[in-house]
N, C-alpha and C positions, 0 to 999 in steps of 0.2 A: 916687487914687480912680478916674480912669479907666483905667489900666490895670487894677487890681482887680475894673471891670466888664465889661471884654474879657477877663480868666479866667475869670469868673464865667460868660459864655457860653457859653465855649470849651468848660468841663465839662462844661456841660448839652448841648449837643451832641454828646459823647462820648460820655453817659452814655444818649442817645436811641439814636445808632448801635450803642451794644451792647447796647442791649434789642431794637434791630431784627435782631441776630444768634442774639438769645436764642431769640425767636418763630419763625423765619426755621428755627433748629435742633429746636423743638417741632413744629413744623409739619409739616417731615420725618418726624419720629418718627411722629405720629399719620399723616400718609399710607403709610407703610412699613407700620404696624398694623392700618389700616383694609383694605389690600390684603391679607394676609398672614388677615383675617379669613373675604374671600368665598368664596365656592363656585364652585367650576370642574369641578362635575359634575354632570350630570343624572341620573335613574330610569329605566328603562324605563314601571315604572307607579306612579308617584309614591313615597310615604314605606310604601304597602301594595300586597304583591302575595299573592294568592291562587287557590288552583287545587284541586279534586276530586282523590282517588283513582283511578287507573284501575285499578284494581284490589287486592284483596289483596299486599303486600309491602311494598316499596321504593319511592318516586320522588320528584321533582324538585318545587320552586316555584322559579321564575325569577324575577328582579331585577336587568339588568345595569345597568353603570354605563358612563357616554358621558363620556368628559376631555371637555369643550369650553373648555379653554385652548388658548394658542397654543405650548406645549410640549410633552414626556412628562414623567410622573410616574407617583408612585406614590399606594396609597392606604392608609391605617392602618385597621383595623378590629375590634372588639371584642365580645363577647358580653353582653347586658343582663340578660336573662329569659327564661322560657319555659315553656309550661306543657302538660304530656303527658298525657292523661286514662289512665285502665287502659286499657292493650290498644295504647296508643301507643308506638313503641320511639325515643329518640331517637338520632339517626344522625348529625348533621353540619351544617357548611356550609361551602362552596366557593366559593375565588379563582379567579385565573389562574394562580395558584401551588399548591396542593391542595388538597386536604378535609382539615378538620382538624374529629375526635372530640370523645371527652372532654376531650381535653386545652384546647379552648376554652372550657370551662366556669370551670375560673376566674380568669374576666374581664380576663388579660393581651393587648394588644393584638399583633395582629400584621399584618405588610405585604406586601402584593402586588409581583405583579411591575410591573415597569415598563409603564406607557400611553401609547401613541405619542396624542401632540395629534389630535382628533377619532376616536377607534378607542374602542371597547368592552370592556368587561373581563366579564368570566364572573362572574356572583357571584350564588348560588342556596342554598338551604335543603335537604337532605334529610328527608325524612320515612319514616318505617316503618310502616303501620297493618294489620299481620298479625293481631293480637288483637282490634283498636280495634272497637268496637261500631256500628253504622251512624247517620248522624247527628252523631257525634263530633267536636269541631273539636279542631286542638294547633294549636299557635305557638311561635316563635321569633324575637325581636325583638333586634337590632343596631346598634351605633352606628357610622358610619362617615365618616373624613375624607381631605382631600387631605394630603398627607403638607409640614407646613410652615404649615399652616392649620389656625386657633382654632377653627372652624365646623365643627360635626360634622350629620351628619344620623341622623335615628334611623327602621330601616326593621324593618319588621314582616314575615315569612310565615307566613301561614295556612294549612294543610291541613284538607280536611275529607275525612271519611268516607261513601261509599255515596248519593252526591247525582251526579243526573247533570248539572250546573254549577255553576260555583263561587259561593262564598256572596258576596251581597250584603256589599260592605263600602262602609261612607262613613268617607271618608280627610278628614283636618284636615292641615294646615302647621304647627301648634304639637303635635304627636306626640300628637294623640287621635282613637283607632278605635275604631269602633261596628260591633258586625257580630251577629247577621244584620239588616239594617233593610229592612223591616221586621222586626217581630218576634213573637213567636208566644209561646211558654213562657217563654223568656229571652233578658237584654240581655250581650253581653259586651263589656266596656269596657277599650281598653289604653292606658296613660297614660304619660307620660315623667315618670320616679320622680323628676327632677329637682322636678317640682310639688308634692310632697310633698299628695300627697289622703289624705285621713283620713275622709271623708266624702264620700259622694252623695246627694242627693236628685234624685226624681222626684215632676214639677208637671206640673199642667195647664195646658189654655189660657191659664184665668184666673188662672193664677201660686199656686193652690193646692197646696201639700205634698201627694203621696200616699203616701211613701214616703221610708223613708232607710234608706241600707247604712252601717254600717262598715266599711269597705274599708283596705287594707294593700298593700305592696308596689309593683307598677306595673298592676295588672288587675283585675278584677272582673266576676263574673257573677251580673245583676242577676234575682229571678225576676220576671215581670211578667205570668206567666199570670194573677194575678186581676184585671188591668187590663182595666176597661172598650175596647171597641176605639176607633182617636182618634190625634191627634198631642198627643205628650208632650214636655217637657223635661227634661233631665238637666242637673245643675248640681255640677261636682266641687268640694268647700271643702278647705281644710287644715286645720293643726291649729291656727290662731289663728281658723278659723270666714270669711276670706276667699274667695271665689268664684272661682276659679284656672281655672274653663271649664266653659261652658254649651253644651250642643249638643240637636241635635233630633232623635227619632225616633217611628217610627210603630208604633202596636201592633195585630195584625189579631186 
């Protein structure tokens, strides 16, 4: 019997040190996962960069991106949405590696050249507003990651038409843009499709309903010229009627 209770130990303590090998190997796992998740790039101007016409044609919205790991690498990056009013021509967006057309459109990712640790990569929006009406905004919104990492970040360029600076935008961390804020006639709202919005409402102050869109896709342009002037609330729902982002803008 007492040998039977000196196995009887002996197991149990075996059976501790290979669960402490078990954990010991999960643990691994999720720190390898959780690294493999973050972000090792910044923005020039955060998740929204925006910039005026200088004129009739062709030109640039800028966006670069800064490796701040302690390596080089690369970066993957992909086409979301975008939305070209008449008289908008769409043109492009450019890496460190080229401008690439139509052929980004649909929505295969592709990858840059190599980023030396702390050095900046080129990465901007073309626009074309030769026909575009004055006043006019387009966009072009992209998802982009380190090459090896789960973390994408989703960045927005706006172009506008016949404005001598660029349009007010209020930028979110969770990919929701409001622009012009203030606002005047209308709200435009660009969302990460991932939140699947099916609905917006517009509240007041005091939390009253003034308004609701059905909205679709990743955007919407809210009208708001018969709004009283004031600060208002925007509240995007899905399609189970859940509140998925609330943000705040002003109406002049």
């Amino acid at each position: 019997m007492k040998y039977c209770g000196y196995w009887f130990i002996f197991a149990v303590l075996k059976e501790i040190k290979n669960m402490k090998k078990t954990l010991l190997s999960i643990f691994s796992v999720l720190l390898v996962s959780v690294m493999a998740i973050g972000q090792n790039f910044t923005t020039q101007y955060g998740d929204t960069s925006t910039a005026p016409s200088p004129g009739p044609g062709e030109f640039f919205v800028y966006n670069k991106i800064t490796n701040t790991s302690s390596a080089a690498t690369t970066y993957n990056w992909r086409y979301v949405d975008s939305d070209y009013p008449s008289g908008w021509a769409y043109a492009g967006v450019c890496d460190n590696k080229t401008c690439y057309g139509n052929d980004l459109l649909n929505g295969n990712a592709v990858t840059s050249l190599q980023v030396n640790a702390g050095s900046d990569m080129d990465y901007h929006a073309v626009f074309n507003d030769m026909g575009a009406a004055n006043g006019s905004v387009a966009w072009i919104q992209t998802k982009i990651w380190e090459t090896g990492s789960l973390s994408s970040k989703t960045l927005t360029f706006v172009a506008t038409k016949g404005v001598t600076s660029a349009v007010t935008v209020t930028r979110f961390d969770d990919d929701i843009v409001l622009y012009p804020n203030p606002a005047r006639n209308s709200l435009n709202i660009i969302y990460d499709a991932d939140l699947g919005v099916k609905n917006i409402g517009v509240y007041n102050l005091i939390g009253k309903m003034v308004n609701i869109y059905k909205v679709g896709s990743n955007s919407a342009k809210l009208d708001v010229d018969n709004l009283p002037s004031g600060i208002y609330f925007v509240r995007l729902f899905n399609a189970q009627g859940t509140v998925v982002g609330t943000r705040k803008f002003t109406h002049q």
